[in-house]
N, C-alpha and C positions, 0 to 999 in steps of 0.2 A: 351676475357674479363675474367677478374680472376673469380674466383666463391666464391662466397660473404659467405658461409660457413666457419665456422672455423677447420681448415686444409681441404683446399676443396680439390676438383675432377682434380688437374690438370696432372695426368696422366693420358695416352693415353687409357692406359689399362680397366680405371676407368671410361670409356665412348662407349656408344651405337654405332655400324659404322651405321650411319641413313640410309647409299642405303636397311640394310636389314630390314627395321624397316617395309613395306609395304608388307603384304601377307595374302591372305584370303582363307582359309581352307573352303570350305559348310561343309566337314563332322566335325572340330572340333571350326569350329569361326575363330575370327580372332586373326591368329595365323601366326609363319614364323618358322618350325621345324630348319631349320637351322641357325635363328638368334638366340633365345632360347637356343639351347641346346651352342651355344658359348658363349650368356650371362651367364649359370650356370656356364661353366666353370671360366668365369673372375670374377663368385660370390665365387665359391671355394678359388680362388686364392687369394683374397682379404678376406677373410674370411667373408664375406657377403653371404654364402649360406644361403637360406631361406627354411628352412624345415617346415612340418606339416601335423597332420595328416585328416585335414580336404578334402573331396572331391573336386577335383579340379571344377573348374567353364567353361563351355564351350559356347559359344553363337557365333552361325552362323549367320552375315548378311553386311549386305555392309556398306563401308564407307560411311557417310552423313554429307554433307553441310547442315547448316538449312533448308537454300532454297530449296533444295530437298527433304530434312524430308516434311518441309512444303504442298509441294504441290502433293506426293507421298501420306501424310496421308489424303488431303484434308483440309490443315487450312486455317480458316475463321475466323478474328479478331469478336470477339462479339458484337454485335448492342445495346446500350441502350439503350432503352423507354420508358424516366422519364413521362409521363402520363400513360404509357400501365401498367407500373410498378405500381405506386400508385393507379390506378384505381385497379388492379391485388388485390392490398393489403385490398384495403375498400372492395373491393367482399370479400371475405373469413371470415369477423368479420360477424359474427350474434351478436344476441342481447345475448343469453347467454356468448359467447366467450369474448363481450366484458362487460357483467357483472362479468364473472371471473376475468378477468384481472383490472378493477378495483375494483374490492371487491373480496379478494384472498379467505373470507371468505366461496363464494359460492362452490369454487373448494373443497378445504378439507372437509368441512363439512358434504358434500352430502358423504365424504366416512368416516365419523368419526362412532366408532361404537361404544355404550353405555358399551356392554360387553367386549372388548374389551379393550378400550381406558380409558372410566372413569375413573375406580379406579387409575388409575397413575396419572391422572390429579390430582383429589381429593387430592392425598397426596402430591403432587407434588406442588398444590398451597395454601394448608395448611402451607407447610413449608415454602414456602416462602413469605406467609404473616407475619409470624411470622417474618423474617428477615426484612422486610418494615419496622417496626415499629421499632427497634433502628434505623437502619441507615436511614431511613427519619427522624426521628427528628433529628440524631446526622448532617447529611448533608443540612439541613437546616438551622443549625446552623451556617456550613462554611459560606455558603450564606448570614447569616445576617438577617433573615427573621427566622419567630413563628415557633418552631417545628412543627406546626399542619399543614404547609407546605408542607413538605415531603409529611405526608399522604396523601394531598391533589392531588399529584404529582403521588401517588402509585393507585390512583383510579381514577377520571378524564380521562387524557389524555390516559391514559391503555384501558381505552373501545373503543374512537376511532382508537384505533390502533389495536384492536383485531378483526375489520372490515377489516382494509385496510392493514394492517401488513401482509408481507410475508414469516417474520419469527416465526416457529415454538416454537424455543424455548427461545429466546430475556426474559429476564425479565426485563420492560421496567418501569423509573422512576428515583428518583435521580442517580447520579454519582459523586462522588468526586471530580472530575476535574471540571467537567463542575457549579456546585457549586460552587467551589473555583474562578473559570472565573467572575460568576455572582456576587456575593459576592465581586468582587473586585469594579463595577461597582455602586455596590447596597452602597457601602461605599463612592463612590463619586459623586454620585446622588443626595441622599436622604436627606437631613436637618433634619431629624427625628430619633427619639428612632430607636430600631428594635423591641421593642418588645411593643411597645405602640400604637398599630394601631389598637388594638381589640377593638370593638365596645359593646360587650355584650356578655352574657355566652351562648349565642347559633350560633352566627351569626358570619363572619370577611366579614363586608361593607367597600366596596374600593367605590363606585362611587357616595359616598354622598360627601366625604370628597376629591375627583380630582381637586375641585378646594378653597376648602375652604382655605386661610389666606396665599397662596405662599406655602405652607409646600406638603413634598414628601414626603413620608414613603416608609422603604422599600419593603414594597409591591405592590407599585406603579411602584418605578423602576423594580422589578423581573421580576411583571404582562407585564411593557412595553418590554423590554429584552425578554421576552416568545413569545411575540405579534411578533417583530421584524424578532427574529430568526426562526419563524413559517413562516412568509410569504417570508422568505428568500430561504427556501426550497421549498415551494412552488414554487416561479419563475425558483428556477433550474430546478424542475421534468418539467414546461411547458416547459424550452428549451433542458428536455433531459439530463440535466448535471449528470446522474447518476456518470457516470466516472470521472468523477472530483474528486472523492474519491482516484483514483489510485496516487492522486499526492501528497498523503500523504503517501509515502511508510513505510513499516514495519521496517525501521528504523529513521526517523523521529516520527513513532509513540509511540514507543519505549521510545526517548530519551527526547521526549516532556510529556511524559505520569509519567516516573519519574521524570524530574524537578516540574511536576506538585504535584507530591505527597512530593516532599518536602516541598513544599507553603503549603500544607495542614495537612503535620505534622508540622510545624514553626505554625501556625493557631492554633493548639492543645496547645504548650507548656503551653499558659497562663492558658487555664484549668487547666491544672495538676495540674501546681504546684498554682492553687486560687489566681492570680494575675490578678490583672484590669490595662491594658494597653491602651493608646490612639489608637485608627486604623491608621494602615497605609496606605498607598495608592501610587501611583506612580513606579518609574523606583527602581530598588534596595531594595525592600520593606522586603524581609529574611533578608536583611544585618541590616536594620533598625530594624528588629522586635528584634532579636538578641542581637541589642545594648540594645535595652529598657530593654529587660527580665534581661540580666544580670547586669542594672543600676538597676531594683527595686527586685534583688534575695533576695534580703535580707527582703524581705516582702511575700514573698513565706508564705502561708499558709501550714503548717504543717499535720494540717488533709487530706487538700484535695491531697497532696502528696500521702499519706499512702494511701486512697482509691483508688487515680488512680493505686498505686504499685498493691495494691491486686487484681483489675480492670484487668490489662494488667496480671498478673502471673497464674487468673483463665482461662482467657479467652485462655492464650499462651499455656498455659501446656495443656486444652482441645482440640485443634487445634491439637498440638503435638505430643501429645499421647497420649488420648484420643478417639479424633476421628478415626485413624488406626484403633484400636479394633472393634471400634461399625461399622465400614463400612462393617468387614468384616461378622458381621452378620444382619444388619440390613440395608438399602437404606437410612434411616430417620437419619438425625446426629442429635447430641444433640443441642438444641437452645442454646447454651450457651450465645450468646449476649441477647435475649430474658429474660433468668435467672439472666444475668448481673444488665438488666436495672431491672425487677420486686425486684430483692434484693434488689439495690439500692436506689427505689421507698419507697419500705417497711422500709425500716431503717432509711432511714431520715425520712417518716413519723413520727415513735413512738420516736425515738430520738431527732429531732427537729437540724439536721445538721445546718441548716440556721439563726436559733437563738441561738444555742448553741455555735457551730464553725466557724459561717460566712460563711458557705461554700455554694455557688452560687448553686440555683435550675433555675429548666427550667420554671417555672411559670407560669402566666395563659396559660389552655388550652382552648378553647371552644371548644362546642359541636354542631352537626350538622352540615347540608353542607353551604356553604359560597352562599351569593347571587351572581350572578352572574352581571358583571360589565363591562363595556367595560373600556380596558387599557388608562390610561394617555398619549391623542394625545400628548402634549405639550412636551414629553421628548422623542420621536421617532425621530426626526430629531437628536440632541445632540446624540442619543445611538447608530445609522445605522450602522457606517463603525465598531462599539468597539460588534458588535454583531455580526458579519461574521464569526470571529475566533471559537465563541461559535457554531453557525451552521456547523460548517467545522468540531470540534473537537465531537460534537455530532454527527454526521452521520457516520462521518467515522470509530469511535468505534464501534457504533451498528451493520454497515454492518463487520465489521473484524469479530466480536463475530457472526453474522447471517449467515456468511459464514462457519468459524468453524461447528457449527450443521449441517447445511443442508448439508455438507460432508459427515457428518458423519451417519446422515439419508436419504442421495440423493433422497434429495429434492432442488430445487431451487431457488435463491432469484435475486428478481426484483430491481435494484439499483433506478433505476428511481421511480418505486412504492411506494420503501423505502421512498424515498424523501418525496409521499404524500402522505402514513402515518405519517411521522414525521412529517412534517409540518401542515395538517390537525388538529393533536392531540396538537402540539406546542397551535394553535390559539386558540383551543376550550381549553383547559387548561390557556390559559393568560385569559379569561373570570371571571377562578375561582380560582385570587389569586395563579397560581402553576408558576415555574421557567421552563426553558429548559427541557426537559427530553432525557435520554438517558439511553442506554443500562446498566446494572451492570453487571460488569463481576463476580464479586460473588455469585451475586444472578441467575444468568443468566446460571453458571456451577452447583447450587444446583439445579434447576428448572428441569435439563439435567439429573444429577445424579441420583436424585429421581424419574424419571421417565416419567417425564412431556413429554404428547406427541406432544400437540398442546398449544394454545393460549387461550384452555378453560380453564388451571391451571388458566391463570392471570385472570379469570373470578373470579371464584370460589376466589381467591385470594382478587380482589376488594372489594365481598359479604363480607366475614372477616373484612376489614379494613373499611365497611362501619360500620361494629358494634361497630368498635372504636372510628368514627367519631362521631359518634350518640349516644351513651353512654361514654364509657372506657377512654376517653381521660382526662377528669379531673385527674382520678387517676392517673397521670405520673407528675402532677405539680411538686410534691416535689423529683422527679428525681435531683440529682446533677449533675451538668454538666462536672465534671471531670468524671462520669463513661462514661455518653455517649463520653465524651473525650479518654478515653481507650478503647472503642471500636473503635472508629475512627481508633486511631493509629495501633491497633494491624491488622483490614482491608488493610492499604496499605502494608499491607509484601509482598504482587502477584506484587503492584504496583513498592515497593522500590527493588525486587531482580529481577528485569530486570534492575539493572546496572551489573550485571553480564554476560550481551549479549555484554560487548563494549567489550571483550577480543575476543569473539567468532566474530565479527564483525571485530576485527583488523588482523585475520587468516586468513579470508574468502574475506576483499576486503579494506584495509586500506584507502579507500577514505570512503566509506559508515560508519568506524570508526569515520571518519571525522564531517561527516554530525551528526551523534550521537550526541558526544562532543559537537559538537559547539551549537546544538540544547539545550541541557539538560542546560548548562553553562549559555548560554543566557537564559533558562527560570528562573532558578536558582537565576542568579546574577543579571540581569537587570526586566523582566518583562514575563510573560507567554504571552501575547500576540504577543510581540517584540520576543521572542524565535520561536515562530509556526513561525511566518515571515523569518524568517531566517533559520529555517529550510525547509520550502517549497523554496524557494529560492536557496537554497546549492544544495537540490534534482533537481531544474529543472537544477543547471549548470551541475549536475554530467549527469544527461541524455543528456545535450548536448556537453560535451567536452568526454562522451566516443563515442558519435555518429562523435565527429569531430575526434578520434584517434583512425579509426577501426581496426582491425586484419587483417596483410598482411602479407605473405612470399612470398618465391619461392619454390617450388614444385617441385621432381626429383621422377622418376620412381620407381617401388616394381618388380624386376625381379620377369618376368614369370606371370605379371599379366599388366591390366587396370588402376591400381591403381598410384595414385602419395599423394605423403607426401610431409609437413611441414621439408623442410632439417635440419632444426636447432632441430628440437624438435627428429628426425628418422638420424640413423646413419649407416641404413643399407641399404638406396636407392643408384640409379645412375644415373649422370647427364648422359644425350643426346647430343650428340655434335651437337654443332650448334642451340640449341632449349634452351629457356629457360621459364620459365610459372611462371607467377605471380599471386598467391591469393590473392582476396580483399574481403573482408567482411564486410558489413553494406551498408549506403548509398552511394552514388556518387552525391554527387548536390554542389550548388554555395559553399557550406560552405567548403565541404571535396576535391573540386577539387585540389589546390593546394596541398592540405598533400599527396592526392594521386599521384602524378607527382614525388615530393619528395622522398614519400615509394617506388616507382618506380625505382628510381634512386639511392638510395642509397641501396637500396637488391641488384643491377645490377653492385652497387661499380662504378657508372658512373656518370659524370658529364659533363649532357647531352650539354649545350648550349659550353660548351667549346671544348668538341669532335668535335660539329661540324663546328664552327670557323677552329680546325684543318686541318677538310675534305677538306678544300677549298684550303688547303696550295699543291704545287705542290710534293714536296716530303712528302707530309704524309701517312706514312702505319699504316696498321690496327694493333693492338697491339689483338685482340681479333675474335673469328671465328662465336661469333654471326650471324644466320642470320631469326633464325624467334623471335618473341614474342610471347607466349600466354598469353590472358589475363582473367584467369579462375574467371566467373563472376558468378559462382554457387551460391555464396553466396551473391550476389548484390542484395537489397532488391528493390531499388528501382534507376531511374536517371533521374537530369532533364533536359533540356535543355540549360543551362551553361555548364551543364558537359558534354554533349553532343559533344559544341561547342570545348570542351576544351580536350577531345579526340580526333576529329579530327584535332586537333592542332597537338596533340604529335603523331599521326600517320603519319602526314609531317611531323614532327622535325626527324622521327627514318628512313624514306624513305630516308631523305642526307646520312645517315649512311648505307644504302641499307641495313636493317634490315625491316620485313614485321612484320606488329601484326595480330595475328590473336584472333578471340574473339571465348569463349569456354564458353557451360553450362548455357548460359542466357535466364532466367524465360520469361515467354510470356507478359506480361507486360513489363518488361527493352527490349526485341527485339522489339515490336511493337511502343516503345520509337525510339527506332533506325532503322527507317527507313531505311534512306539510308544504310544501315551494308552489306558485301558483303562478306568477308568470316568471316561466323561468323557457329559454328558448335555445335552440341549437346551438346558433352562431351570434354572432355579434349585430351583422347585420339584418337576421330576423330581429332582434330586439329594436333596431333602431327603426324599420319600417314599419313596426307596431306601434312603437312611439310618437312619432311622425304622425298617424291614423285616428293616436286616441285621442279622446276629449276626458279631458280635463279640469276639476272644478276645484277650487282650493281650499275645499273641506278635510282632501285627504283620506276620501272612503273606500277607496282603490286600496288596497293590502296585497302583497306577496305570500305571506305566510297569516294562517289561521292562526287566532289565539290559543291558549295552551288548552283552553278548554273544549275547542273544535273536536 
């Protein structure tokens, strides 16, 4: 049989004589002094000498069939006992254990140390109160929903999570995606204003007005959509589905994370430039918004242009260069959004932006905390399946972000736990008027930065924003909305230069380039929810058409050693005569048994069913000196039963050919699979020294596996 290499092994020279391939040294292993030192010679000749200066490797002991490994070391398949087991597991929970584990609170806690710890906290959640406050109002705004929103979102649901939360450094509350999600929902919901739902200058009552005259506001829908995708996480942590995160891989999140921040700078344009446009809503809605803007440009407000200009160039130049300087002598950056909105506050007060220039404020704010309400039953059926997305795109940020730290401070995080913290805090936040909440990767890398050691910053952080809910908020009315509109924008720059991964993604694996593109594209051009779809989707084919196209060669020897190599990839092995060994990597079951019979056959440059039509013919000679198979199953994760069957097929189909296979390397699960398996050996190289040893007659009576009636 030719050898499937390019310019392979077909001189004599260029191949092992197998009589000496069998010889076992006790004092240096298994070893044959006389076949070896003829192999270097034919490695000289060939220019295949393998030199090095590393110490050679010796190991003395006998050749082994499984079967003799097996019952030499004493093995014994393992017994399950799914009650011995679960009983096993409830003994071991005490009441504190399982107070930790649901209340992560109790575990760090008890080691948190005032001198220690506090002051990082303190400043830690100092600063990032201060960043709550534009980007909750300005992310509320995506949403369609009062700026007093956000805050409401930055306090609320933060406390229950700072119970059940098991991550340290999360800073947990709006997020611009998940915003822009809801917001999209909140706009085809609601029959009402967004900003006409305030009831008085202390309060925002949702549950007088649930069912008053048909009318939704979008508070109603947030509150439901909160409701929704709270108890949605919920149902996953009781079944466990922590891991259901993982099927959101790091590049679908990627490319769904930028389309996203495109929907939410297209969202921004109309502030800037003080332009009132109809909402859009539906499939194509950037292409749509797009059209509108440039149909009414020419009505583009002038001032508010110029603020937003000054807005983005203060904010970008501090970011820039700016903040470099101050990091490298202080932990604390400058609030510059903070000084954003405060300047912008102060100047349209004394100037009177809004009656002077038209230029759009954030408007009523009230004070105090909102009563608490239960969510609009009647719009939870209509919101179910358009809130999954938002549960899915929430979780799986905050655990990407919760993993980050706890790496980095090895510590731990609970995927399942995560679930009922977030979901927990989802509910009890849809009580009080708040949206989704989710991780901020901004807020969440200053919290980090600054020092933040636990989850007391976001305490400490709350107490601050309670003082705004309860006094300060008035003072942000005459806020224009084109500033909080340039901080928005100038926020997604982490978000928008992750299109800079799809090159790094097209180096490293031009499928998962694939999955990218098509994901950003579709969120992009068609719809954020239709794009997660389709990128979850792309990911599940790409895990199963590389699981249907595993990694297979054939494998030739490393003179002078145990070892065998990838022939195609190593140009310094040498085939065996008469022996050939084929690697297969991944699964074996119903899906991959054909490709693998395939990969078989064409590494072997044989076409098996036709060879053996030939065999039967009277004059037919063998064109090739084949006479064993290995089938190096080292890398074989897993097999099932089809494939089982479907082996023992090809092991009669290569018997007509009076070729044996023998099976090499398979894990104690895949042998306990194969039962019936009868030469089946550790390593590679026991198969090959048995091979070498045996005789051979070309009847084909030698069998691996017992017929099914065995």
């Amino acid at each position: 049989m030719p050898d499937s290499r390019s310019g392979g092994n077909d001189d004599p020279s260029q191949q092992y004589n197998g009589s000496d391939l069998v010889g076992v040294d006790t004092d240096q292993g298994v070893t044959n002094h006389g076949f070896y030192r003829d192999l270097v010679d034919e490695g000289i000749k060939s220019e295949k000498a393998i030199t090095t200066a590393l110490p050679p490797v010796a190991v003395a002991r006998p050749l082994y069939q499984q079967e003799e490994l097996n019952h030499e070391m004493r093995y014994s398949e393992p017994k399950r006992k799914v009650v011995r087991e679960a009983l096993d597991s409830v003994k071991g929970w005490s009441a504190q254990r399982c107070a930790r584990s649901v209340f992560p609170i109790v575990g760090w806690l008890s080691e948190y140390s005032l001198k220690r710890d506090f002051a990082s906290d303190l400043i830690s959640g100092c600063t990032v109160a201060v960043m709550h406050i534009p980007q909750g109002m300005g992310y509320a705004l995506l949403a369609n929903v009062p700026p007093i929103v956000g805050i409401y979102m930055a306090f609320f649901p933060v406390l229950v999570y700072f119970v059940l939360g098991t991550s340290r450094h999360n800073s947990m509350g709006t997020f611009a995606v998940v915003s822009i999600m809801v917001g999209k929902l909140v706009v085809k919901y609601s029959n009402e204003g967004s900003g006409s739902k305030v009831l008085n200058d202390t309060i925002v009552g949702i549950g007088s007005e649930n069912g008053g005259g048909g009318t939704v506001g979008p508070i109603e829908v947030a509150s439901a959509v909160c409701f929704i995708v709270g108890i949605m996480q919920l149902i996953m942590y009781v079944g466990r589905l922590g891991v259901i995160s993982f099927l959101l891989s790091d590049t679908l999140v990627s490319g769904f994370t930028t389309g996203a921040a495109i929907h939410v700078l297209t969202s921004q344009i109309k502030d800037l430039l003080g332009l009132t446009l109809p909402p859009q809503s539906g499939n194509f809605e950037v292409i749509n918004t797009y059209i509108a803007i440039f149909t009414d440009i020419a009505r583009a407000n002038w001032a508010a242009i110029v603020i937003s200009a000054v807005t983005i160039v203060v904010v970008v130049a501090n970011n820039e260069y700016l903040k470099p300087i101050v990091a490298k002598r202080s932990s604390i950056p400058v609030p510059i959004e903070l000084i954003a909105v405060i300047s912008g506050t102060l100047i349209s007060r004394f100037v009177d932006l809004n009656g002077e220039y038209r230029i759009k404020t954030i408007g009523h704010i009230p004070t105090g905390f909102p009563d608490p309400a239960l969510p609009d039953t009647n719009l939870m059926r209509s919101l179910l399946l358009e809130c999954f997305p938002i549960a899915m795109v929430a979780y799986a940020v905050s655990v990407s972000m919760a993993l980050i730290f706890a790496q980095k401070h090895n510590y731990e995080i609970d995927f399942n736990q995560e679930l009922l913290a977030m979901g927990t805090s989802n509910v009890f936040g849809s009580f009080f008027s708040c949206l989704p909440f989710s991780a901020s990767l901004s807020r969440s890398m200053i919290q980090f930065t600054t020092g933040g050691k636990t989850q007391i910053a976001s305490v400490i952080s709350c107490g601050i924003l309670a003082i705004v809910l309860l006094w300060v908020g008035p003072f942000f009315e005459p806020l224009p909305r084109c500033v909080l509109a340039g901080v928005i924008v100038v926020s997604l720059k982490g978000l928008l230069m992750q299109v800079t991964q799809f090159r790094q993604f097209l180096k490293l694996s031009p499928v998962d380039a694939i999955v990218w593109m098509a994901t950003f594209l579709t969120v992009v051009l068609v719809a954020i929810d239709i794009g997660l779809l389709v990128g979850m989707v792309l990911s599940i084919c790409t895990i199963f058409f590389r699981g249907m196209k595993p990694y297979t060669c054939l494998m030739e020897n490393v003179p002078n050693t145990d070892l065998y190599l990838d022939v195609n990839r190593y140009k310094g092995t040498i085939d065996i005569a008469g022996i050939k060994i084929f690697h297969f990597c991944g699964s074996l079951n119903f899906a991959t048994r054909a490709g693998f019979k395939t990969s078989l056959c064409e590494s072997l440059n044989l076409n098996l069913t036709q060879e053996i039509k030939n065999s039967k013919r009277k004059d037919y000679k063998k064109k090739y000196s084949l006479r064993f198979l290995v089938l190096d199953f080292t890398a074989l994760s897993n097999i099932d039963p089809s494939a089982i069957a479907a082996l023992k097929g090809l092991i009669t189909e290569f018997e007509k050919l009076s070729v044996k296979i023998l099976v090499a390397g398979s894990s104690c699960p895949v042998y306990e699979m194969m039962t019936r398996c009868k030469l089946v050996f550790p390593t590679i190289h026991d198969a090959v020294l048995w091979a070498q040893d045996a005789t051979v007659n070309d009847s084909g009576q030698v069998s691996i596996m017992e017929s099914e009636s065995a």
